[in-house]
C-alpha positions in Angstrom: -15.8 -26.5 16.9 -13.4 -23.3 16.8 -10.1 -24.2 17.0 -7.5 -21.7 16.9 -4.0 -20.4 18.0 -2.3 -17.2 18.6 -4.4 -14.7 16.3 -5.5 -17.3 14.0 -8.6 -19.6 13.6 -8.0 -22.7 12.0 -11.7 -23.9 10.9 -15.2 -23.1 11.7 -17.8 -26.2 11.1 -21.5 -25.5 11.4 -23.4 -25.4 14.6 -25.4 -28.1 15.7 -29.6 -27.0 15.6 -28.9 -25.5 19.1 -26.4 -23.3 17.9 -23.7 -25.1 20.5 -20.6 -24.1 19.4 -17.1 -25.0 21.5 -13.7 -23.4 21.4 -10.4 -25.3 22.0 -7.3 -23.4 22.4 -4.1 -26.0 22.3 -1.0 -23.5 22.3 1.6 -26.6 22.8 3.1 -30.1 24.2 6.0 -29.6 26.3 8.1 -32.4 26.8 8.2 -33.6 30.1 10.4 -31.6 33.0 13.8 -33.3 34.1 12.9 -32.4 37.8 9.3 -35.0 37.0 10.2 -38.3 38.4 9.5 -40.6 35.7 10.0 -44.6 35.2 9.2 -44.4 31.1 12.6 -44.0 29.8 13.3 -47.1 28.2 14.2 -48.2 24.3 11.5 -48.0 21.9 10.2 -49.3 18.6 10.0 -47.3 15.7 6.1 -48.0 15.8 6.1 -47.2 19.1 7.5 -43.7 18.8 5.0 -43.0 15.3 2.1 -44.5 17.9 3.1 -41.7 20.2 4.0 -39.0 18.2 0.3 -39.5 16.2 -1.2 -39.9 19.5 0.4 -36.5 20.9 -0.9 -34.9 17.6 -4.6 -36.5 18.3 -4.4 -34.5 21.7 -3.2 -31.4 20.2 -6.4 -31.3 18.2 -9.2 -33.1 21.0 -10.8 -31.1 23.6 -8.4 -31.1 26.9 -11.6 -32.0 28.8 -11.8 -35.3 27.3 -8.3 -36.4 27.7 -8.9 -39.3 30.4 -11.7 -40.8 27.6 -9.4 -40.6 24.7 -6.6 -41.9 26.0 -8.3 -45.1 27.3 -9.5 -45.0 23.6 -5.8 -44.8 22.3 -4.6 -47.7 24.9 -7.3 -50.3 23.0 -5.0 -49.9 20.1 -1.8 -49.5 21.2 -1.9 -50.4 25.3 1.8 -49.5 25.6 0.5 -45.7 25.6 -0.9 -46.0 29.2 2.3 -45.6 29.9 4.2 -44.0 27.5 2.6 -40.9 26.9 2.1 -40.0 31.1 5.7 -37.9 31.0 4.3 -35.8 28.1 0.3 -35.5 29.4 -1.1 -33.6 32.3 -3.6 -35.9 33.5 -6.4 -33.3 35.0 -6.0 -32.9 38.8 -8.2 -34.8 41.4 -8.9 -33.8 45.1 -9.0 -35.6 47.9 -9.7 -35.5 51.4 -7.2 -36.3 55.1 -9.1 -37.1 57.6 -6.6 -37.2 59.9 -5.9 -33.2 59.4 -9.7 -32.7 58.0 -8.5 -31.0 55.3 -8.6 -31.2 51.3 -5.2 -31.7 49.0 -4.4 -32.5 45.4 -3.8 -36.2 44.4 -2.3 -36.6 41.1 1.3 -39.0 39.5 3.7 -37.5 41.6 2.6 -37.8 45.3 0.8 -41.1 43.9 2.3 -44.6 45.2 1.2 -47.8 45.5 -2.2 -47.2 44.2 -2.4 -44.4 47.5 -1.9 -40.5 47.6 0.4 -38.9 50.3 -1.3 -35.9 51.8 0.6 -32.9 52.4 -0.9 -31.8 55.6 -0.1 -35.5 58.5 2.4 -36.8 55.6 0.6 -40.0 55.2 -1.1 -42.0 52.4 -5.0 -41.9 51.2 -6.6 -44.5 51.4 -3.7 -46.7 53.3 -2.2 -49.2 52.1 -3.5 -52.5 52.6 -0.8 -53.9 54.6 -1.3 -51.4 57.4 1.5 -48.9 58.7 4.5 -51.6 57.8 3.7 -51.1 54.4 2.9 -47.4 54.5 6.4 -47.0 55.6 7.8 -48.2 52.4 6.1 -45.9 50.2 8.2 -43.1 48.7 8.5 -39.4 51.4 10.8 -37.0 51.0 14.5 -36.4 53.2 13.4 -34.9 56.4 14.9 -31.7 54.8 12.4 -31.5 52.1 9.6 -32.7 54.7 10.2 -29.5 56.6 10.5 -26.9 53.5 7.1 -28.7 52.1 5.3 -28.1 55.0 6.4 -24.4 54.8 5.6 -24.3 51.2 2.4 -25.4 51.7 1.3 -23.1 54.3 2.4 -19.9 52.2 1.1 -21.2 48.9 -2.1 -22.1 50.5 -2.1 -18.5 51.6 -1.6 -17.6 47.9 -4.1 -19.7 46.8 -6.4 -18.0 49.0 -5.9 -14.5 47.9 -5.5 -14.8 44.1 -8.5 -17.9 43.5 -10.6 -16.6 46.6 -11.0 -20.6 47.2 -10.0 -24.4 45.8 -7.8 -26.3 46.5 -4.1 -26.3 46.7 -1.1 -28.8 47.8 3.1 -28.5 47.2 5.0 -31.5 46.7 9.0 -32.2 47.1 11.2 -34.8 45.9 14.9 -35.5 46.5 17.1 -35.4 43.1 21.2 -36.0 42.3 21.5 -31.9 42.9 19.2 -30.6 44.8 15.2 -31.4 44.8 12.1 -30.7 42.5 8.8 -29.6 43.6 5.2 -29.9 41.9 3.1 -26.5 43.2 -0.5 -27.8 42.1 -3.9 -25.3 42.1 -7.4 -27.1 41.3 -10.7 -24.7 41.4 -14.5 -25.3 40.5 -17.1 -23.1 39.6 -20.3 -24.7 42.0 -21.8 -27.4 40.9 -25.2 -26.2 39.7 -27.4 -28.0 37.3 -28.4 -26.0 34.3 -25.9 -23.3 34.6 -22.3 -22.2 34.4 -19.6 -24.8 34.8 -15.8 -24.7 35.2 -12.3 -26.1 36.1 -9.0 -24.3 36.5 -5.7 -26.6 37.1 -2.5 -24.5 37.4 0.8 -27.2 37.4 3.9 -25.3 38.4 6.8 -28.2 38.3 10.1 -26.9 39.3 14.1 -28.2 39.3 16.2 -26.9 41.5 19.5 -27.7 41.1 22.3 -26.4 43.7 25.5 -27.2 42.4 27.7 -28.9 44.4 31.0 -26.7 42.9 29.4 -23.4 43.5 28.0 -23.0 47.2 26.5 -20.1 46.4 24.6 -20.4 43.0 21.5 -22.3 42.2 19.6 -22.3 39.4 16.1 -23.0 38.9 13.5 -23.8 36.1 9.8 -23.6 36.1 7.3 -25.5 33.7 4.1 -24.3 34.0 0.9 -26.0 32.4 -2.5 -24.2 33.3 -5.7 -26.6 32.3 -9.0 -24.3 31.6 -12.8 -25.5 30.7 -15.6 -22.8 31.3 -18.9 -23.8 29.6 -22.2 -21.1 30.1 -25.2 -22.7 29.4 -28.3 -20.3 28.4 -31.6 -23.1 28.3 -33.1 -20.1 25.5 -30.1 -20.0 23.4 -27.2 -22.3 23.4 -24.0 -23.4 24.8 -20.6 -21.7 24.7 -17.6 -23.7 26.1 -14.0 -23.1 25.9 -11.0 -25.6 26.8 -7.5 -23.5 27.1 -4.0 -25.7 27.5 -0.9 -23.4 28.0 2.1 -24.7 28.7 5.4 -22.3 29.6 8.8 -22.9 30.5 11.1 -20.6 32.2 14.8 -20.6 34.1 16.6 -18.4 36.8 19.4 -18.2 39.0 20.1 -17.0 41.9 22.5 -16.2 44.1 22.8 -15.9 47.8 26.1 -13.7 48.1 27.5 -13.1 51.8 23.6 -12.9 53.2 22.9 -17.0 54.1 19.0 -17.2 54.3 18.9 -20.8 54.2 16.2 -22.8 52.6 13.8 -19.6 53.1 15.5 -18.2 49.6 14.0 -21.2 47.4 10.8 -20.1 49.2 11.1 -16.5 47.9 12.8 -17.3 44.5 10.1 -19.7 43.8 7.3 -18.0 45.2 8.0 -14.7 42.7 8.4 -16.8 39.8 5.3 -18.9 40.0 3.4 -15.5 40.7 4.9 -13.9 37.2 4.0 -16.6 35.5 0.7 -17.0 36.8 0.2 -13.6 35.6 1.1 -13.7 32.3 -0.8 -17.1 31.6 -3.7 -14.9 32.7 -3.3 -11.8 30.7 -2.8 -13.9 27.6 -6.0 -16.0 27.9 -7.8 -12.8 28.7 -6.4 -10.9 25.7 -6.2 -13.1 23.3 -7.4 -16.7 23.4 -11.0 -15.4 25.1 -11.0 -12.4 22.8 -10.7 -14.0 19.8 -12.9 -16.7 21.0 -15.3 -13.9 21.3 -14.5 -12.5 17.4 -15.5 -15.9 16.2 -19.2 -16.6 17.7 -19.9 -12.6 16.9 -19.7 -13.6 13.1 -21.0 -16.4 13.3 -24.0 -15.5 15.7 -27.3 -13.3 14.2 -28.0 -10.4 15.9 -30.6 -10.2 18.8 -33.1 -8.2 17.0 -32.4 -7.9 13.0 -34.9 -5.2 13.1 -32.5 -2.5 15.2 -29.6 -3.6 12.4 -30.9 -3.1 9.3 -33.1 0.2 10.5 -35.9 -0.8 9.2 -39.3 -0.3 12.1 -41.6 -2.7 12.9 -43.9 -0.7 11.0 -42.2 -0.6 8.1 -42.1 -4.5 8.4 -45.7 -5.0 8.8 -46.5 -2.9 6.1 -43.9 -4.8 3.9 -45.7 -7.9 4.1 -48.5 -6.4 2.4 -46.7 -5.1 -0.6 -46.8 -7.9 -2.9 -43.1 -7.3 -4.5 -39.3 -6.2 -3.2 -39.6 -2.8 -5.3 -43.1 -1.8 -3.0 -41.6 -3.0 0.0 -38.5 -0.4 0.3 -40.3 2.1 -1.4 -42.7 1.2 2.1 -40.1 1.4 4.1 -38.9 4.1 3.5 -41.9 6.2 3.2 -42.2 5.1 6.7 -38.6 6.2 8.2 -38.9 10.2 8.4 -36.0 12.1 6.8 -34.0 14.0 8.1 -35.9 17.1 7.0 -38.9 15.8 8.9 -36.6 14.9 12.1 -35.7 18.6 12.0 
């Protein structure tokens, strides 16, 4: 495995007899948003904390791709960790399908309820709830305020979706807070499905806070966490396997402020809506420019060249005549008697 961070590689372990080697670029942990509605606050142990802090450190260092398998590894040790280490972990996103609107949408914790997922699209749970509608009714929705701005979201970030990935999958969530609301904007995309060949996943999790304060009419401030999941493996049946698992988490905060012009809700929509854009882009540009390239640095010296011959410039007639030279000494002076000089060239 190649590991490695911002310009650095941090060890290079031999290949396997295939020559498979993987690359897995863990640039951080960020602790989990304020705006993320979570029930894990609670007092803990001192063992509980060094369970999670070594178990946070495990994931650092383990493939992203496998962190559903290792984390029902970590929960037969310490089962407390199910739990406790959700407001710090991404799990990977899932899709699913409303048949009532015939259309796809992301299922993941926070439209999750009752063992159901709420769809963005009719509003209502997947699969439903055992109890029928009078149980479905119970389920957590957001203030009919937030129901209308997430339909809106969802039709203009599905729009985005559309023109940046060129397909996938995409679904906006809102939630009502103290001071305003928080929103998960969620982006899942696969390569096909193709056996013996290229694979991929790319999850962009954009969680914002928005906080409009109650003082100032005016003002409200925002903050955007941003965690983009990546795992591209290219298989090559006559040479080997190259994957590469990216995790890049980012963190960013803005105001803004509405001054004489009222625009209503439709200002979260543009405020929101630039900065998920800016960050998309510069998650993009840095795994292009540096995590990819230097994945690239690494299997270039570590990989043998095609053809050996055309790098050391020695011809395949030179070779074949080395092998009859019984010594070293004959076999350059072969060589070279075979590679014209650059008297003869002229």
């Amino acid at each position: 495995h190649v590991r490695g961070g911002p310009g650095s590689c941090e060890g290079l372990l031999p290949a396997s007899p295939r020559g498979w080697v993987s690359a897995t670029v863990k640039v951080s942990m960020a602790d989990v948003p304020s705006a993320w509605p979570s029930p894990f606050a609670q007092t803990r142990t001192e063992t509980e904390k060094k369970q999670i802090a070594a178990a946070l450190g495990l994931l650092q260092r383990l493939p992203p791709k496998d962190l559903e398998a290792n984390i029902q590894t970590f929960t037969k040790i310490a089962p407390h960790l199910e739990q406790t280490l959700e407001p710090y972990v991404s799990r990977p996103l899932q899709v699913k399908r409303d048949s009532e609107q015939n259309r796809y949408f992301v299922a993941c914790e926070c439209n999750c309820d009752g063992g159901s997922h709420r769809s963005p699209w009719s509003g209502k749970y997947f699969p439903a709830p055992a109890g029928g509608d009078a149980e479905e009714e119970k389920l957590a929705r957001p203030s009919e305020r937030l129901r209308i701005l997430e339909e809106s979201f969802n039709e203009v970030f599905d729009a985005y979706k559309t023109g940046y990935y060129e397909g996938g999958v995409s679904s906006v969530y809102l939630w009502d807070m103290d001071e305003g609301f928080g929103g998960a904007f969620l982006i899942h995309k696969e390569l096909p499905v193709i056996p013996s060949t290229n694979s991929g996943v790319w999850d962009a999790i954009h969680v914002v806070e928005v906080r409009e304060s109650a003082s100032q009419a005016n003002l409200t401030e925002y903050k955007l966490t941003t965690s983009v999941r990546t795992y591209l493996q290219v298989v090559d049946a006559s040479k080997s396997d190259t994957s590469l698992d990216a995790w890049v988490t980012r963190t960013v905060e803005s105001r803004s402020s509405r001054g004489k012009k009222a625009m209503g809700d439709d200002i979260h929509l543009l405020h929101i809506g630039r900065m998920i854009e800016e960050m998309e882009i510069s998650i993009r540009q840095s795994l292009d420019s540096v995590y990819v390239a230097k994945q690239r640095e690494v299997l270039h010296s570590c990989r043998l060249p095609e053809d050996p011959d055309e790098d050391d410039g020695v011809s395949g007639a030179a070779k074949a005549g080395a092998e009859n030279v019984p010594n070293a000494a004959e076999a350059a002076a072969a060589a070279a008697a075979s590679s014209p000089t650059k008297e003869q060239k002229n």
